[in-house]
C-alpha positions as a printed NumPy array, in Angstrom:
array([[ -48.568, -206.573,   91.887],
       [ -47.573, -203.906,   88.876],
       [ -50.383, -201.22 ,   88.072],
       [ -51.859, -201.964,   84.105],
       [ -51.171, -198.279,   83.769],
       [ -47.722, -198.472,   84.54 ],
       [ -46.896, -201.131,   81.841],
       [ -48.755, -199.018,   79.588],
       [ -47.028, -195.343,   80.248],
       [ -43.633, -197.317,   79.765],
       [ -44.433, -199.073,   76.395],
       [ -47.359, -197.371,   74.677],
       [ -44.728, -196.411,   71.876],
       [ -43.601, -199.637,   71.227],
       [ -46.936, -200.886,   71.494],
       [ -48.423, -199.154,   68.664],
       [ -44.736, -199.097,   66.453],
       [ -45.695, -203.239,   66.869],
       [ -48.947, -203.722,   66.689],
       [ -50.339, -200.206,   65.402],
       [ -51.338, -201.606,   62.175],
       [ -53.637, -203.406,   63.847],
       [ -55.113, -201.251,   66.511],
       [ -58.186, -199.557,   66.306],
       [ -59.328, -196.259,   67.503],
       [ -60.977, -197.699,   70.302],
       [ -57.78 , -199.797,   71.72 ],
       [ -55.755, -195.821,   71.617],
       [ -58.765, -194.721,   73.044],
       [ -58.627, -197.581,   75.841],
       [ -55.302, -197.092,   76.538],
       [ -55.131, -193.414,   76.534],
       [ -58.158, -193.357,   79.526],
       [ -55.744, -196.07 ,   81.477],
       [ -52.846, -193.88 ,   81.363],
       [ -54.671, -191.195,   82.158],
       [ -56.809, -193.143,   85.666],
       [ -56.116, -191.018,   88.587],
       [ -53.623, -188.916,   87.313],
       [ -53.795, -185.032,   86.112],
       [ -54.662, -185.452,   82.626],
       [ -58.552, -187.012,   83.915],
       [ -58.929, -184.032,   85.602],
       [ -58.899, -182.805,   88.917],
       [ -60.947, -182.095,   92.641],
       [ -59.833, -179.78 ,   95.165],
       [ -61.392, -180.491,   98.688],
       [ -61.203, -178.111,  101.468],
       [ -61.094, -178.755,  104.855],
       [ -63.803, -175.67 ,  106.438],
       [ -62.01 , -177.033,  109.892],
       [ -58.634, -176.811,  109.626],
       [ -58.431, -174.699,  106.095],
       [ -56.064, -177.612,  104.429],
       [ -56.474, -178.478,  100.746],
       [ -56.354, -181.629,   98.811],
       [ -56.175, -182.064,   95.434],
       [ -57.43 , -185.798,   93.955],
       [ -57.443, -187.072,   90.266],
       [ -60.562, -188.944,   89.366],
       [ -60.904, -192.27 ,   87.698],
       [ -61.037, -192.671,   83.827],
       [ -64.309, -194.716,   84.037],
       [ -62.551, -197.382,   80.924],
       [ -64.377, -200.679,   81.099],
       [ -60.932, -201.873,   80.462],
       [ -59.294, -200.39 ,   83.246],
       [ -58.55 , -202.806,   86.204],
       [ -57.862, -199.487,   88.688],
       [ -61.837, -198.238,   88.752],
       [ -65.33 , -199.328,   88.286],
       [ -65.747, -201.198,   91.155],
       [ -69.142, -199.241,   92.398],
       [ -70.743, -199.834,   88.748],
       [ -69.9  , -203.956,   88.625],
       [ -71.284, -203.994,   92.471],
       [ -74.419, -202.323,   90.462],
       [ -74.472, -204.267,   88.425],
       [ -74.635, -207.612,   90.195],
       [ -77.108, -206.295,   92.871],
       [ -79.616, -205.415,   89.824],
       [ -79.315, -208.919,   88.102],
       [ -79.503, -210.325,   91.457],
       [ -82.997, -208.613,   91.943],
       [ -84.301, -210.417,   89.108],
       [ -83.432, -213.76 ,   90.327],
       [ -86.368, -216.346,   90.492],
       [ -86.792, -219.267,   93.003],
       [ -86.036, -221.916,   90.537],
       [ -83.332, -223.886,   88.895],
       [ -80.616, -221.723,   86.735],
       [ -78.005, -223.248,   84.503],
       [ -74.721, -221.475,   82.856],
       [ -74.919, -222.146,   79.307],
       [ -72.071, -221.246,   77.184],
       [ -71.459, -221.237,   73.52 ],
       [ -68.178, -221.238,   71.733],
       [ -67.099, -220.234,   68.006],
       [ -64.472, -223.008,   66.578],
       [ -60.693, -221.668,   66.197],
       [ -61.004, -221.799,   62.661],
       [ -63.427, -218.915,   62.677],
       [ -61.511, -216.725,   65.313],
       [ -59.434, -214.538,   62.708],
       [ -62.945, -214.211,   60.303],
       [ -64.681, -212.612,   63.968],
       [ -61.791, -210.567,   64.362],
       [ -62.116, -208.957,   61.022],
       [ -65.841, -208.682,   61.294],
       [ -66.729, -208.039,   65.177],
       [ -69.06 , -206.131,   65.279],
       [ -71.137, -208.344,   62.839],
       [ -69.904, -211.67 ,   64.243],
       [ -70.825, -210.72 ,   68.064],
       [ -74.503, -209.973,   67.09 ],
       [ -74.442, -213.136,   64.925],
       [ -73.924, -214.744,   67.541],
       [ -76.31 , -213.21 ,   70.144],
       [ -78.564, -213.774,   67.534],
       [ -78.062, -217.595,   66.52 ],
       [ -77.705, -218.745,   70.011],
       [ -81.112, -216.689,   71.714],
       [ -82.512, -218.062,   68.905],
       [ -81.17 , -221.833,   69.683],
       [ -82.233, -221.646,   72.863],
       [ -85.815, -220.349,   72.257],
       [ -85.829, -223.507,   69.928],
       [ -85.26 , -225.61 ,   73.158],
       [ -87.509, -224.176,   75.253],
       [ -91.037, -224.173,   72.766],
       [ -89.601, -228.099,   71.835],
       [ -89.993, -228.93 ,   75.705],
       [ -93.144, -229.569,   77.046],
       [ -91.944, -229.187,   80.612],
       [ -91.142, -225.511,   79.784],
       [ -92.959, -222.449,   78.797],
       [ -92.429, -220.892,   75.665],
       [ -91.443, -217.302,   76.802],
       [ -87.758, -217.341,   79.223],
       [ -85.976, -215.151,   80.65 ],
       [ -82.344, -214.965,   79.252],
       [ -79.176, -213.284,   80.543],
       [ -76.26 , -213.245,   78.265],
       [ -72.625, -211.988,   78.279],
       [ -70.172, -211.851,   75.816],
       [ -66.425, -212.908,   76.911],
       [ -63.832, -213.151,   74.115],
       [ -61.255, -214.189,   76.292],
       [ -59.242, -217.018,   77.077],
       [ -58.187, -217.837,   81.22 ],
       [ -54.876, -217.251,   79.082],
       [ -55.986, -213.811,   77.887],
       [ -55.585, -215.405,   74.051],
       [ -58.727, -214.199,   71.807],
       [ -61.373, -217.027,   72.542],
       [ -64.938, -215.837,   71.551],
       [ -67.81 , -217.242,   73.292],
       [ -71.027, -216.462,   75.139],
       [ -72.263, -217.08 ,   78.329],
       [ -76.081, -217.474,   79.275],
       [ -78.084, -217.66 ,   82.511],
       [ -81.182, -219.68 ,   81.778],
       [ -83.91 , -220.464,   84.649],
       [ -85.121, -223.963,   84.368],
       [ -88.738, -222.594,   83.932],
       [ -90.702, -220.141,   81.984],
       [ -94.313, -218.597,   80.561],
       [ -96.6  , -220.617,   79.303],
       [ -98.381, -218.176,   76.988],
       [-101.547, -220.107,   76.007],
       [-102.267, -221.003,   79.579],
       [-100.919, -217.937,   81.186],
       [ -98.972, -220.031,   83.837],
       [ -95.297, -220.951,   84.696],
       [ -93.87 , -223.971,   83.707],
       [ -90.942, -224.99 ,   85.325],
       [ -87.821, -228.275,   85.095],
       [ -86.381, -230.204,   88.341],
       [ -83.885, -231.8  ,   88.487],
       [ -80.231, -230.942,   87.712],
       [ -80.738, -231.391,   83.492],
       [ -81.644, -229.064,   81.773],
       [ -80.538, -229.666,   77.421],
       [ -78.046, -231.724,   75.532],
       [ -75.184, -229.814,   75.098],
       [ -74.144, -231.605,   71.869],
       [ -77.575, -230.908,   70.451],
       [ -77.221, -227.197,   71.815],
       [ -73.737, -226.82 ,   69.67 ],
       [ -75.561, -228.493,   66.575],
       [ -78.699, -226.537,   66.21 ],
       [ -76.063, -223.029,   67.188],
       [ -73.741, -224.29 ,   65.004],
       [ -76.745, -224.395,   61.855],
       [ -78.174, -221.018,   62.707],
       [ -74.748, -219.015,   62.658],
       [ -73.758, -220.874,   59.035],
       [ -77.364, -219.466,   58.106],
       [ -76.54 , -216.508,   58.913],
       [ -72.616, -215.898,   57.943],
       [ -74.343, -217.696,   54.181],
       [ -77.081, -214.953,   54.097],
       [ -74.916, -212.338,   54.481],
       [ -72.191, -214.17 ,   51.676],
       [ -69.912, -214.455,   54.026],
       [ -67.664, -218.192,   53.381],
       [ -67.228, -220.408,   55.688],
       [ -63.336, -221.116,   56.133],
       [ -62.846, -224.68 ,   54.461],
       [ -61.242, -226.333,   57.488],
       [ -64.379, -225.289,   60.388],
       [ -64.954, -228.618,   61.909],
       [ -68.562, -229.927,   61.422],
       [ -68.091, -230.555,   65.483],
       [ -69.17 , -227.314,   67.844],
       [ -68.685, -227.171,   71.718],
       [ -71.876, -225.999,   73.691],
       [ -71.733, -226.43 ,   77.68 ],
       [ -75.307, -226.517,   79.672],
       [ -73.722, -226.933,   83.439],
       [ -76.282, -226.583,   86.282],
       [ -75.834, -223.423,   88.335],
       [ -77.905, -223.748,   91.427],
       [ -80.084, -220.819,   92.076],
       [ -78.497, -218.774,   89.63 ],
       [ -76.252, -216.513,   91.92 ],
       [ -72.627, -217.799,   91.262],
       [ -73.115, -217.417,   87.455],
       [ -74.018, -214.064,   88.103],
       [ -71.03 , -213.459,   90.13 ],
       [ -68.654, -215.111,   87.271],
       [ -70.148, -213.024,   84.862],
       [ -69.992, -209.892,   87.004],
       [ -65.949, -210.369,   86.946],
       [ -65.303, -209.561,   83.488],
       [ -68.033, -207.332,   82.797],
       [ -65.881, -204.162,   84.41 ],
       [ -62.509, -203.704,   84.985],
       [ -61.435, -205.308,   81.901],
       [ -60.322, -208.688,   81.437],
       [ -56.819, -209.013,   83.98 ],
       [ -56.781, -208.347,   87.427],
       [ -54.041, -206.172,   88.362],
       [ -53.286, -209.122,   91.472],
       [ -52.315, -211.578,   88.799],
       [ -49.589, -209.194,   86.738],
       [ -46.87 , -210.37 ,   89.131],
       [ -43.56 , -208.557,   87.742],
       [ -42.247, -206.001,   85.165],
       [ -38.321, -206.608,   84.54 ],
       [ -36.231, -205.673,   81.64 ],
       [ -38.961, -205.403,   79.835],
       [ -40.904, -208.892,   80.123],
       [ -43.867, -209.133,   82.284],
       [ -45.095, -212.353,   84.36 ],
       [ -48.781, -212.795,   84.952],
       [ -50.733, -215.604,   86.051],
       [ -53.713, -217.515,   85.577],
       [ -55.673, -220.495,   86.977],
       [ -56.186, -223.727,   85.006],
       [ -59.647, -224.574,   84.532],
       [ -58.804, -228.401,   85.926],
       [ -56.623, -228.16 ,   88.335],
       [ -57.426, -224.409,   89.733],
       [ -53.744, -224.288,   89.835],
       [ -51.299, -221.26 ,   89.183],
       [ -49.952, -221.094,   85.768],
       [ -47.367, -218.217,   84.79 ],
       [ -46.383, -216.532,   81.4  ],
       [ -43.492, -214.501,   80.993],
       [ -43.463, -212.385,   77.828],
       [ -42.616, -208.563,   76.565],
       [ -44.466, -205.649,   77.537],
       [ -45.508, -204.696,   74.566],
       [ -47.212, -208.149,   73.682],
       [ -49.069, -208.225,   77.031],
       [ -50.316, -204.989,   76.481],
       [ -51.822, -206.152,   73.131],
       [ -52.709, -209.591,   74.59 ],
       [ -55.255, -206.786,   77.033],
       [ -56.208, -204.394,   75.002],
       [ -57.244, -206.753,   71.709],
       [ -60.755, -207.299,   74.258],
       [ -61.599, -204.278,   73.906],
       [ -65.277, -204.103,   72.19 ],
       [ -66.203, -202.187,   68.857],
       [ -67.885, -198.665,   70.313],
       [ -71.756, -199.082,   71.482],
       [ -71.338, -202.611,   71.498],
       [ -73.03 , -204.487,   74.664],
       [ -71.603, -206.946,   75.649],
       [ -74.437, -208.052,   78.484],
       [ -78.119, -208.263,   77.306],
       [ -81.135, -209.174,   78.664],
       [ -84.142, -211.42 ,   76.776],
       [ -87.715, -212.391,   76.932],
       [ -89.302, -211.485,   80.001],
       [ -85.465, -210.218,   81.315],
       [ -86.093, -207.326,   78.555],
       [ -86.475, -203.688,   79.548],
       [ -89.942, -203.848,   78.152],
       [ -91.369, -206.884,   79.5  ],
       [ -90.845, -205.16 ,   83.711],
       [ -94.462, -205.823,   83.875],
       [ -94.275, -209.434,   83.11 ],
       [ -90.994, -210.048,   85.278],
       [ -93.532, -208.273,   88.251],
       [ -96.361, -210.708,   87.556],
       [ -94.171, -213.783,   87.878],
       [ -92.679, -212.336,   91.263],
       [ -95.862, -211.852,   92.963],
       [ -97.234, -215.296,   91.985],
       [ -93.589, -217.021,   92.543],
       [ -93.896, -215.412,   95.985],
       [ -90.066, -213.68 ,   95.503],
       [ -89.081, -211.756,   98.398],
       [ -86.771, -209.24 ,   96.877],
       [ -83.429, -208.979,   98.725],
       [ -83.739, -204.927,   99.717],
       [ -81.502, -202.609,   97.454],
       [ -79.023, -200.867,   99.752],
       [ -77.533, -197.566,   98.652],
       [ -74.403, -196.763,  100.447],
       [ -73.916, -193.28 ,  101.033],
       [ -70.879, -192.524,   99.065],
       [ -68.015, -191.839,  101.978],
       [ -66.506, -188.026,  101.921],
       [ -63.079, -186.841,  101.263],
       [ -61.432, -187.166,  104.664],
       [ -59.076, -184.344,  105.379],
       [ -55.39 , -186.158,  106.006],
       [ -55.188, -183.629,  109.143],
       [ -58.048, -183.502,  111.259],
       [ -60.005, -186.213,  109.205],
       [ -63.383, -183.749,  108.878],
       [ -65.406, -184.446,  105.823],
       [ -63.775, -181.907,  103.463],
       [ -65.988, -179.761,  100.695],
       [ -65.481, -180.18 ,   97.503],
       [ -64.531, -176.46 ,   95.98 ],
       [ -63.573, -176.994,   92.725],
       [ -63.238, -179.408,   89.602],
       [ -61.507, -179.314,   86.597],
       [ -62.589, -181.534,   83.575],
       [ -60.336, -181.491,   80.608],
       [ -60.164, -176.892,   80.28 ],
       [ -63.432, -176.113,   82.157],
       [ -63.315, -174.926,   85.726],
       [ -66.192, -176.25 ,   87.647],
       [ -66.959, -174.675,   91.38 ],
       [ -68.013, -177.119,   93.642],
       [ -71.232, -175.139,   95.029],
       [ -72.442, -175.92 ,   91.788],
       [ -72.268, -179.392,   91.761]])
């Protein structure tokens, strides 16, 4: 296993002499905060040990979405408050996927393309769900933008969580589908496909010439919702490689792997630093862009409505455990040790007044 960080402090030059035309100030900024993950330049804690009067000095994480090395407490968060909001029905993993041909147009327009297509495909599937009688009209959406390939190759697409049931709001009840179908996927892709034309036309934005009339949608039944959750949890911290898969760093060239959607079998690529580093770091989202979002009765202001459907749905809510977070052991005696000062970037921070 080679560290991200490592690759990085060894070729950040040659990364931006290659590919700084095209970086951005938030790929520097990404891989600035990975170089700097638990080393002096994030800062600094000094523990003291009131036992055995030994001091320890630790560097604190850089707290990069990006960064494989930290954020494991907020994507554990994360899951266990998505996981709350499960419902005891029917989910299904719906995904969405942009054509190749349109790739380099999202590229040069992100920010503007990713909230097109939030926008076209919550829309699409609010289309669905009014059209079926079986289903209420309001639903509870989870969505989560990926724009990467198991190959790490720049592969826009969005993931939803749908529950096979929703609010009916003329007869204030729930409606809700058995079975394991949920939509067409075809018909999914078509009616997306229509409502993100609409939108790239209203804006006068062209459509490239060669975009296939032919869009991929995928509507795969996900049990009772949990293991979507977990997939999605995966790449929504820590960035888009796992630092277990980046096998070797020699002369320059580094091997990672990744599994093959068919076969779940072990595929390697060998190529330079610097292009791996770009192959990473390309992911990295326009600022204040979020890339998970909540809809209909999901939505920050619709808690009361999520509450309502809870108590008549009967959901026992799994309890929320908050670990105590563990102490500094001291490497001697292994007592707790007190933090006694911090440094972040020049400021000097006591610990008693933390």
């Amino acid at each position: 296993m080679i560290e991200l960080a490592t690759i990085a402090k060894g070729y950040q030059d040659q990364l931006v002499s290659q590919y700084g035309h095209t970086m951005q100030a938030v790929h520097h900024r990404a891989l600035r905060q990975i170089i700097s993950c638990h080393t002096p330049q994030a800062g600094a804690m000094l523990y003291h040990c009131d036992n055995c009067g030994a001091n320890s000095t630790l560097y604190p994480s850089c707290g990069h979405r990006h960064c494989p090395a930290c954020q494991h407490q907020a994507n554990s968060n994360w899951l266990d408050l998505q996981r709350q909001k499960l419902l005891p029905v029917d989910y299904y993993l719906v995904t969405f996927t942009l054509p190749y041909q349109l790739r380099h147009f999202v590229w040069t327009h992100q920010k503007w393309a990713y909230q097109a297509m939030f926008e076209a495909a919550k829309h699409t599937l609010d289309a669905f769900f009014k059209r079926d009688k079986r289903l209420g009209d309001v639903n509870g959406l989870l969505a989560v933008l990926h724009t990467h390939s198991r190959q790490l190759k720049f592969h826009p697409h969005l993931h939803f969580v749908v529950p096979a049931g929703g609010v009916d709001k003329k007869h204030k009840c729930w409606k809700k589908k058995t079975g394991t179908y949920l939509f067409n996927a075809n018909n999914l892709a078509k009616v997306f496909r229509g409502k993100f034309i609409e939108k790239m036309c209203n804006t006068h934005y062209y459509l490239p010439a060669n975009t296939p009339t032919s869009w991929v949608s995928d509507c795969q039944y996900a049990g009772k919702g949990d293991s979507a959750l977990t997939y999605l949890a995966r790449y929504l911290y820590r960035g888009v490689v796992s630092e277990k898969n980046i096998l070797s760093l020699t002369n320059g060239q580094v091997t990672f792997q990744y599994q093959e959607s068919n076969t779940k079998e072990f595929t390697t690529i060998t190529e330079p630093a610097t292009e791996f580093l770009w192959r990473v770091l390309q992911h990295v989202l326009p600022k204040g862009f979020r890339r998970a979002r909540n809809y209909g009765f999901l939505h920050g202001n619709a808690k009361q409505t999520l509450h309502w459907l809870q108590l008549m749905l009967k959901v026992v809510l799994p309890p929320i455990v908050i670990s105590d977070k563990k102490g500094v052991c001291c490497p001697h005696c292994k007592t707790i040790m007190t933090l006694a000062l911090m440094r972040i970037g020049h400021r000097i921070i006591s610990g008693q007044s933390i």
